[in-house]
C-alpha positions in Angstrom: 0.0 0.0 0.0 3.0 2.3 0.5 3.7 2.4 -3.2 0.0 3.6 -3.9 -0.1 6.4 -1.0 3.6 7.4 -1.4 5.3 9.8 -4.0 4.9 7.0 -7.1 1.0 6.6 -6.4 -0.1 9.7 -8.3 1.6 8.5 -11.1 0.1 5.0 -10.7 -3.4 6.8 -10.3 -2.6 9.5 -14.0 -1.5 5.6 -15.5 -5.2 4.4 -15.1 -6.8 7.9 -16.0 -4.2 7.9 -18.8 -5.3 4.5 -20.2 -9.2 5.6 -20.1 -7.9 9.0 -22.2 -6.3 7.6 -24.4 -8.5 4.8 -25.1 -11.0 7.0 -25.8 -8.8 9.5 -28.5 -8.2 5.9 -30.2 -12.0 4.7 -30.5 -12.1 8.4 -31.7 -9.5 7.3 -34.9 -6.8 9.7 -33.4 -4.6 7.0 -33.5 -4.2 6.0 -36.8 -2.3 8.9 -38.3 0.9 10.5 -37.1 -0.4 14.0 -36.0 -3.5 12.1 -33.7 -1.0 9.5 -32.4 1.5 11.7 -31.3 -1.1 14.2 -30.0 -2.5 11.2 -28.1 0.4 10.4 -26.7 0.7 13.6 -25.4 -2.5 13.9 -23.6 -2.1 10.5 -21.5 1.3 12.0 -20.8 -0.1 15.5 -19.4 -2.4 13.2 -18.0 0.2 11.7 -15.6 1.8 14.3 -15.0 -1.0 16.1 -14.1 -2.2 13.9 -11.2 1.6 12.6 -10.5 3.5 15.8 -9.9 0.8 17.7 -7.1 0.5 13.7 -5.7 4.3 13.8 -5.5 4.2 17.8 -4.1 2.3 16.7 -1.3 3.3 13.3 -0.1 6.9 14.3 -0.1 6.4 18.2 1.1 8.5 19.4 -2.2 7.4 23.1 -3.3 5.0 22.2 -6.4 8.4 24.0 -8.5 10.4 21.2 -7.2 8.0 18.9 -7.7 7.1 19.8 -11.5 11.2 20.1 -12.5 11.7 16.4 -10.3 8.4 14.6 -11.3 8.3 15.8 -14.9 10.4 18.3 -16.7 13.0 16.0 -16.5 11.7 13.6 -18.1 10.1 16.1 -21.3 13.0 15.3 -23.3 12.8 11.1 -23.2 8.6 11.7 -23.6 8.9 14.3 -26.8 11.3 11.3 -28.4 9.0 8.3 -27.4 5.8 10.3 -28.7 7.6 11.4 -32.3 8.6 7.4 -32.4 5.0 6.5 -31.5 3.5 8.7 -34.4 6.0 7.3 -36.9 5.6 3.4 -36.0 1.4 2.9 -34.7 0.2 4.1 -37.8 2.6 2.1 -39.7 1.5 -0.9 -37.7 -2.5 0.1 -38.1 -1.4 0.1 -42.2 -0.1 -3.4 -41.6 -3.5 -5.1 -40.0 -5.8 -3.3 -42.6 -4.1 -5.6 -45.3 
């Protein structure tokens, strides 16, 4: 229970929330081109971050600047890369099952 109610647990939380988001772009067809995937991507991402970093804020007393720069900026840079490499290879992979 300590992983769920300490600084990870907002994360774990903006995971499920992310899922339901993003599952719902993708029934919407945002998923099959490179634009809408990548856009995708991004909202489940702002997603976790968006429950995770004021989770993390508060269960570990950081200042909510601390928190933002430890519980996400620093990881803007691998996120950007995986979302450009999501948009270039799901909608190569949708192309592939439609044949």
């Amino acid at each position: 229970m300590e992983v769920l109610f300490g600084a990870s647990g907002g994360y774990i939380v903006g995971f499920v929330v992310a899922s339901i988001v993003v599952g719902a772009l993708a029934r919407r067809g945002l998923d099959r081109g490179v634009l809408g995937t990548v856009l995708a991507y991004a909202a489940g991402t702002a997603t976790i971050y968006a429950i995770g970093v004021p989770w993390l804020a508060v269960t570990t007393g950081m200042a909510p600047g601390a928190a933002l720069m430890a519980g996400a900026v620093v990881f803007l840079v691998g996120d950007a890369i995986k979302a450009v490499l999501a948009g270039v290879v799901l909608p190569g992979a949708w192309k592939l099952t439609e044949r």
